[in-house]
Every structure is written in structure tokens, then in C-alpha cells.
Wavefront OBJ file of the C-alpha trace (Angstrom):
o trace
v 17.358 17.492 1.471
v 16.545 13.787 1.380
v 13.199 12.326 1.437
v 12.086 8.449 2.506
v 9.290 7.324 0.752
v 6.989 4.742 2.324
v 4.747 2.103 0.939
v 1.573 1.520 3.096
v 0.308 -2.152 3.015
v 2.999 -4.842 4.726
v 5.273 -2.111 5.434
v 3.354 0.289 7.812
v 0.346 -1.692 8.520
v -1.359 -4.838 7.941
v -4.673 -6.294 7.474
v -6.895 -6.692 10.759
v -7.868 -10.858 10.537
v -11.227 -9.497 12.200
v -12.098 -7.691 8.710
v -10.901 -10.195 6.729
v -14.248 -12.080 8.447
v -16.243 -9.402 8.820
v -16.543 -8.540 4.943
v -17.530 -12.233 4.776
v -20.569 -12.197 7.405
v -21.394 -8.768 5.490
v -22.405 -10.821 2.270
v -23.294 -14.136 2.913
v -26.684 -13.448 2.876
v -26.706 -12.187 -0.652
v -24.990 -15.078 -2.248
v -25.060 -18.444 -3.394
v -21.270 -18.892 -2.354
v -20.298 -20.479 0.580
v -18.249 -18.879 3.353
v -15.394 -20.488 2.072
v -16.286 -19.500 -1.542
v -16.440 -16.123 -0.647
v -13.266 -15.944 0.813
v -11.493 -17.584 -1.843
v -13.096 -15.206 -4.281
v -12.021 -12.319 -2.376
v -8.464 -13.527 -2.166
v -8.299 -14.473 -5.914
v -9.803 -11.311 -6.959
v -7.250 -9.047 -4.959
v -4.395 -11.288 -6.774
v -5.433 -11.010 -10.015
v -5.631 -7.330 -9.039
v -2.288 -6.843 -8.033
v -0.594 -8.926 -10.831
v -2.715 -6.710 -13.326
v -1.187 -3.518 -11.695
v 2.583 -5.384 -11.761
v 2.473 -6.053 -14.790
v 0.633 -2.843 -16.995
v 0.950 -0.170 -13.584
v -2.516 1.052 -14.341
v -5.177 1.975 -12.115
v -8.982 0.839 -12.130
v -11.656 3.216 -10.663
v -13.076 2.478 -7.151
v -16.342 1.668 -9.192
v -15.245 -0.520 -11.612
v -13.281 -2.551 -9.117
v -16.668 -2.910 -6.839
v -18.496 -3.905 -10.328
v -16.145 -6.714 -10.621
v -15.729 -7.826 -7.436
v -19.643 -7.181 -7.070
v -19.858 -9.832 -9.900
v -17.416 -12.111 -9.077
v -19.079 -12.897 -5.801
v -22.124 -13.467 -7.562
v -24.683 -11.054 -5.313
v -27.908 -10.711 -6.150
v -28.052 -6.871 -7.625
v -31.551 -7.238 -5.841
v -30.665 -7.277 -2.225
v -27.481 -5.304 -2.752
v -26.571 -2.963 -5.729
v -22.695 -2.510 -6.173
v -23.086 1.030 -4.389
v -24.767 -0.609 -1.404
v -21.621 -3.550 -1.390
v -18.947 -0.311 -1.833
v -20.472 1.330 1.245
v -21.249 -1.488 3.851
v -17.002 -2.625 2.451
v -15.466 0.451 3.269
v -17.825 0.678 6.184
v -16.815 -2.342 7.739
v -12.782 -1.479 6.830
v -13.322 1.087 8.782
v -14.976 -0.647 11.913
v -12.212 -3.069 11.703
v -9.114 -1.060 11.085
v -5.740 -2.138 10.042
v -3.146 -2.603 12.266
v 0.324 -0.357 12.585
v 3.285 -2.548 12.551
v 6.170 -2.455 15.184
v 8.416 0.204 15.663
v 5.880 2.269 12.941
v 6.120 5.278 15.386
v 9.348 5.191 16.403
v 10.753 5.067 12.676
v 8.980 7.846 11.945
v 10.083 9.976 14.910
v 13.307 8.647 14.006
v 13.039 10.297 10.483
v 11.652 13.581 11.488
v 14.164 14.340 13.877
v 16.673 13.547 11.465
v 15.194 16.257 9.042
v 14.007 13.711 6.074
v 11.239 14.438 4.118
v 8.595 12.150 4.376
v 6.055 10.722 1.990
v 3.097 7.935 1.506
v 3.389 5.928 -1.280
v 1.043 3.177 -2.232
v -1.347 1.681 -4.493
v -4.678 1.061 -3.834
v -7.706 -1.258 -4.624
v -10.633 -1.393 -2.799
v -10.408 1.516 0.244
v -10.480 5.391 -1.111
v -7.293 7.388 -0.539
v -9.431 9.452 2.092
v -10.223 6.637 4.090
v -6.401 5.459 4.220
v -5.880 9.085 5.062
v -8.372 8.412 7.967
v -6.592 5.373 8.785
v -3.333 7.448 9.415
v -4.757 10.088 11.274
v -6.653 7.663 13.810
v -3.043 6.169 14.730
v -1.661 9.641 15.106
v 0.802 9.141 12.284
v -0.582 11.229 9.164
v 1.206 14.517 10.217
v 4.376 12.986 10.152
v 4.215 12.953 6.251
v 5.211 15.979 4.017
v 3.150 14.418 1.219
v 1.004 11.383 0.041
v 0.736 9.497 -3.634
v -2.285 6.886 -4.182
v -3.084 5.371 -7.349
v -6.382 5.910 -7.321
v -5.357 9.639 -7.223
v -2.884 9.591 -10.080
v -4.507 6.771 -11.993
v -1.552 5.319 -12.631
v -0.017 2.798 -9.810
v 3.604 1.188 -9.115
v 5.667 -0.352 -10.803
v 4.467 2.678 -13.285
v 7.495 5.011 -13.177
v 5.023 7.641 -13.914
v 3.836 6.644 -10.207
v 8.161 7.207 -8.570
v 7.670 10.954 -10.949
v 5.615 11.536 -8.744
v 7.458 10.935 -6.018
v 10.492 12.383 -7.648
v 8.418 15.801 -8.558
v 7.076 16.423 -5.498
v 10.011 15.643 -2.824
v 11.969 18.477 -4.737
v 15.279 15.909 -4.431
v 17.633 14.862 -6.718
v 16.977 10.443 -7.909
v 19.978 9.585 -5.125
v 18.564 11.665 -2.525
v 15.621 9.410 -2.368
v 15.033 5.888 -0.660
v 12.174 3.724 -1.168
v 10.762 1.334 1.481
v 8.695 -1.917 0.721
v 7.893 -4.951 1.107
v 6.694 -5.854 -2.867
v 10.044 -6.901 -4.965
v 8.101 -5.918 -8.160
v 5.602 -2.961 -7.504
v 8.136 -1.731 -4.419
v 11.990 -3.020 -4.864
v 12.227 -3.349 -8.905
v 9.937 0.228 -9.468
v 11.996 2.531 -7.494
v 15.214 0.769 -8.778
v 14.344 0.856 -12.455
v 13.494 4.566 -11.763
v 16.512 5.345 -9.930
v 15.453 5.532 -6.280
v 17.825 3.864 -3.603
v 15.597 1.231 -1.838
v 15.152 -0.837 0.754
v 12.704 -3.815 1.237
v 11.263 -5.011 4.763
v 9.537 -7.899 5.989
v 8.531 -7.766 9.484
v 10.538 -5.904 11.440
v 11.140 -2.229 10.947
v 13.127 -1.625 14.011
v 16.583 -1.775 11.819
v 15.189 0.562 9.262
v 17.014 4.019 10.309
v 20.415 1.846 10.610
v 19.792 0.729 7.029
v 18.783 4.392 6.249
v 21.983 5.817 7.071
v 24.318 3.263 5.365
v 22.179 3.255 2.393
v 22.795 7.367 2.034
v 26.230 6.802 3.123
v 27.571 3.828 1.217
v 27.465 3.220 -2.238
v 27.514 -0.649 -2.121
v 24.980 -1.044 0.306
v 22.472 -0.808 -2.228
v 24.422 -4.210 -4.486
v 23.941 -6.062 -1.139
v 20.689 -5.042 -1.216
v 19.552 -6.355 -4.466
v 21.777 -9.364 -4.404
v 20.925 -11.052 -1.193
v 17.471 -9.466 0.336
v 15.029 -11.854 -1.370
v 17.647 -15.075 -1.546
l 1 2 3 4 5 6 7 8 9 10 11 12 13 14 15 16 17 18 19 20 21 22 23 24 25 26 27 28 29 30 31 32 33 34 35 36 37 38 39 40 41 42 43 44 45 46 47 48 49 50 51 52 53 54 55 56 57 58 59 60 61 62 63 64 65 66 67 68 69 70 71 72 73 74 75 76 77 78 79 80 81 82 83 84 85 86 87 88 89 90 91 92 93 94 95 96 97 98 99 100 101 102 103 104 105 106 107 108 109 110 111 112 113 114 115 116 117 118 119 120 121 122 123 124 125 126 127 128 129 130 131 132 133 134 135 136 137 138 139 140 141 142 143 144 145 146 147 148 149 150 151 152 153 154 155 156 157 158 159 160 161 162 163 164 165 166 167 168 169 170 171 172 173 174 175 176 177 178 179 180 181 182 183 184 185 186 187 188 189 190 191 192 193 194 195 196 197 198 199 200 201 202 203 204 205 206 207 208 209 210 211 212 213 214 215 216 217 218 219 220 221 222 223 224 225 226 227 228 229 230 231 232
């Protein structure tokens, strides 16, 4: 049995640009920043984020990431407590959904037909595991998946190799029996690698993933080439 595990974000879907306004208009009125404050804020908060899980592979809660955040965008706790700001967010992720990325479906038909175990594996900040869940299930894609992994669910998130155990544990396959798809080099690429996972990073097009599947199982260099040239 082989399994192909899948990031999430940048490799299956992406961010819907009508969110990234909507969570915007959602606080404006309960803040000194400007539009373009809060925006920045919201980007520079979600970096720091992500280098902070790159670099220690822990995993904050749900509420102490909307505490931050909550603070960082300087709302008034008067018009808008942090449990207020966590459900209008997810609220409004929800009312503007990500999108799936090309050829999404057809790699994963591709997959099943071809008898590989299939599993989720991402980190996450600000949106609940369930509501990713929900995400997956609206596009008609969530049953394709033998299992799921979410930081927020393990408290631990990748680069962690505790996070690829995980992985490891519950595909039931032997370290070479596993491939790893993602667009991060450090969370996605350098995590499964250091852990012993065969890998394989994407950018935009999935379309000449199950190609790259099937060398990668059946040729032992393809991996070198991989690590050697992908992010020249």
C-alpha cells in the first residue's frame, strides 16, 4: 500500500480575494486602523505566524491566536470581544470560500483509481479543522481522503516531525511508501524529507502531479532532481 499525503493551502486551494476584503469591511468600524492598516496587519500577523510554526513546529490555540490578532488590530474590546471577532472571521471564511485549484478533482480521481491511500495534511491558523472539513465537503472532495491531520488537532504543526508520525502512524506504510505534496520548501518539502517521506512540491499547476507520482515511486533519482533543481 502507498499513501499520498496532501497539504491544503497553495496546493489544493487558495484564498478567495473576495475574503481577503471582506474580513476588512467586517472590522473597520471597530478600529482606529485604516483599511490599509488593517490589511497590512493581517498580512504581517499571518507571517509572523507561519515563521513561528517553521521554525519551533508548535501550535497556538484558536483562542490565543484571535487574542493576538484581536490585539494587534487594535479593536475596541467594547464593540467587539475576541469571541465576537472569532465568530463574524470564520463566519465570513465561510461566506467567502476558498477556491479549489485546477485539476484538484481530477488528481484525486486519478489517485483513487490507482488504489493510493489518501490523506489531508496541513497546518492551520485562524479557520477550525471542522470548518476546513466543511470546506472539503462543499467541493465534493472530502470523501476522497482515507484520513486528515490538522495542527490544531495534534497541537503540534509541520515542519514538527511529530506532525509526518502522524502521517506515518496512521497510513499503516512503510517511510518510502509515502509521498508528500506541497507547495512550502520548509513546513512541506524540508519536513517530509528530514522525516523520510518522498516528496514533491507544486506551484500552480497540478495537472503533472500523477506523472510525477509514478516516477517518484518508480525511480530512485527522481527524488535528487527533485531537491536539486525544484526551487532554483
Amino acid at each position: 500500500m502507498k499513501t499520498i499525503s496532501f497539504d491544503l493551502w497553495n496546493t489544493l486551494i487558495q484564498s478567495n480575494p473576495a475574503f481577503l476584503k471582506a474580513r476588512v469591511d467586517m472590522i473597520k468600524h471597530v478600529t482606529t486602523l485604516s483599511e490599509k492598516e488593517i490589511e497590512r496587519t493581517y498580512k504581517m500577523f499571518k507571517s509572523d505566524i507561519d515563521s513561528t510554526f517553521e521554525k519551533f513546529g508548535m501550535q497556538f490555540t484558536l483562542n490565543e491566536l484571535y487574542t493576538m490578532l484581536h490585539t494587534q488590530l487594535q479593536i475596541d474590546n467594547d464593540k467587539m470581544s475576541v469571541d465576537t471577532f472569532m465568530r463574524l472571521y470564520t463566519t465570513t471564511f465561510f461566506d467567502n470560500m476558498p477556491t479549489l485549484k485546477d485539476s484538484v478533482k481530477e488528481v484525486l480521481q486519478y489517485c483513487k483509481d490507482n488504489g493510493y491511500k489518501m490523506c489531508i495534511a496541513s497546518n492551520t491558523v485562524l479557520i477550525p479543522p471542522a470548518m476546513l472539513r466543511g470546506v472539503l465537503s462543499t467541493y465534493s472532495i472530502y470523501d476522497y481522503f482515507d484520513f486528515m491531520i490538522f495542527s490544531a488537532d495534534i497541537s503540534c504543526s509541520k515542519p514538527n516531525p511529530n506532525f509526518f508520525a502522524q502521517i506515518h502512524i496512521q497510513s499503516k506504510c512503510l517511510k518510502r511508501n509515502i509521498i508528500h505534496v506541497g507547495d512550502s520548501r520548509v513546513t512541506d518539502i524540508d519536513g517530509a524529507l528530514n522525516y523520510g517521506f518522498k516528496t514533491i512540491v507544486v506551484k500552480d499547476d497540478l495537472s503533472t502531479l500523477p506523472a510525477r507520482i509514478e516516477f517518484l515511486f518508480n525511480n530512485k533519482h527522481e527524488q535528487a532532481l527533485i531537491e536539486l533543481n525544484i526551487f532554483n
